[in-house]
N, C-alpha and C positions, 0 to 999 in steps of 0.2 A: 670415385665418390666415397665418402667418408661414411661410414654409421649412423643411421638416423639415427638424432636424439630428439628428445622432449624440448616443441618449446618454449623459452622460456619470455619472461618480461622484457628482459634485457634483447632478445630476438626481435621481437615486433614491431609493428610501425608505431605504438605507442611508446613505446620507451623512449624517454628523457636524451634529446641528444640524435635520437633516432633520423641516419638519412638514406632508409628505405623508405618506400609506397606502400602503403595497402598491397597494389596490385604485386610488386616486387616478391612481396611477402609469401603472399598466395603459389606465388609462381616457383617462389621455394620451396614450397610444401609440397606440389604438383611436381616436381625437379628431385624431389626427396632427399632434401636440407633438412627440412625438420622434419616431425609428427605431433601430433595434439594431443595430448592421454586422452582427451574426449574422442576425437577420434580412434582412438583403436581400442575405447571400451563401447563404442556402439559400431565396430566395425563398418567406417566410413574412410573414404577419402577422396582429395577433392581431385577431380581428373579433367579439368577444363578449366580455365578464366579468362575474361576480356575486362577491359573496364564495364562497371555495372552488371553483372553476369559471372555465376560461377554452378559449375555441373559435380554432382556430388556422385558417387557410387558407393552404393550402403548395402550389405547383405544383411537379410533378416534370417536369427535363426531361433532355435530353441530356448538360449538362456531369454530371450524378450516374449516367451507367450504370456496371455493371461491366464485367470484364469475359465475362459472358453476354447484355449487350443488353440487361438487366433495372437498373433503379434501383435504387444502391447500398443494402445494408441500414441502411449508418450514417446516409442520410440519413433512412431512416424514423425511426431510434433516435433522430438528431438534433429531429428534429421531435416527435419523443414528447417527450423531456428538456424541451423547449422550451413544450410544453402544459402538463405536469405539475410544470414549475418556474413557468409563471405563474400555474396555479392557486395553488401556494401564496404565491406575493408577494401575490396579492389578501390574504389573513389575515396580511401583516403590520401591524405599526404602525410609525409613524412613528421609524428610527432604526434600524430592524432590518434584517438581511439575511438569504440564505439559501445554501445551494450542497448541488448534487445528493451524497450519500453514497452511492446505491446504486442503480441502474436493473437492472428485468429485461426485456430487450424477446422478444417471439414473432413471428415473420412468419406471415401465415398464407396469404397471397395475393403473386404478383406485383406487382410496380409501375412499370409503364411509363410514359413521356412521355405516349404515349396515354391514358394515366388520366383524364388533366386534373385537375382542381384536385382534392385533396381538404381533407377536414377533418381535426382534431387535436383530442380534446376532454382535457381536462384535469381531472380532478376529487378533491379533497383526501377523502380518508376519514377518517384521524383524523389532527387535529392535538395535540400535546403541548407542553410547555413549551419542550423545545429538536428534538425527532424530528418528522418530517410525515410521512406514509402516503399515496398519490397514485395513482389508476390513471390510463389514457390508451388510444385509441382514435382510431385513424387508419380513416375511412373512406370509398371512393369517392362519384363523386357518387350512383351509383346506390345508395348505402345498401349495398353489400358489406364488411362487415369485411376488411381487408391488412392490419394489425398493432396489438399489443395489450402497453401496459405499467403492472410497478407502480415504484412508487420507494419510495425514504425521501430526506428533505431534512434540514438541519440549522438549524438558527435560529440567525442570527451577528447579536451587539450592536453598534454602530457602535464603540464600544468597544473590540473586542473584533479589529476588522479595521486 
């Protein structure tokens, strides 16, 4: 396997020409073809995909507390956006993109360093022609719910960006 590098436009299922999948894509990342510089400035990565479905592993540490000592909320929210946007890249085709239109995130739990790793799952409820519908679920390792989101996504043509 060659050196992960950063990906870029020209990598992804939206690039002009592009005759990858969404899922293709994801599966690269997970295969480690590429990395995201978002991802590895929120130390995340995605470690599962199906269509509609994708499973994130994100550790929380210290550079993300507030300030009450507790791991910032945007990084949960980050990490949700980040599950529930690669679920829906999985359902693209070749040529498409996507970009978040609307997130609701909930905390429901703390999130400290001491957490250690959680998960992120990602999962599309309905997709439409150009709208996606997505919940998401950040949960410790012990299986405790910490935060819970839905979305909507938008479906961009290469065309079109």
């Amino acid at each position: 396997m060659s050196e992960k590098r950063p990906i870029t436009l020209t990598d992804g299922v939206a690039a002009s020409g592009s005759t990858r999948s969404g899922l293709e894509v994801i599966q690269g990342m997970i295969d480690g073809d590429h990395v995201s510089s978002m991802a590895t400035t929120m130390d995340c990565r995605v470690v599962e995909a199906e269509q509609g479905k994708a499973v994130i592993r994100a550790v929380p540490n210290e550079g993300f507390l507030n300030l009450h000592g507790t791991v910032h909320g945007g990084w949960a929210a980050t990490v949700l956006d980040t599950a529930l946007g690669c679920a829906v890249v999985t359902t693209l085709a070749p040529g498409q993109g996507t970009a978040t239109v609307e997130l609701s995130t909930r905390f429901l739990r703390p999130i400290f360093p001491e957490t250690g790793p959680v998960l992120a799952t990602g999962t599309v409820l309905n997709r439409g022609r150009r709208l996606v519908l997505a919940e998401g679920r950040i949960v410790s390792k012990d299986g405790k719910l910490l935060a819970q989101a839905t979305g909507t996504w938008t479906i961009l043509e290469a065309e079109a960006r």
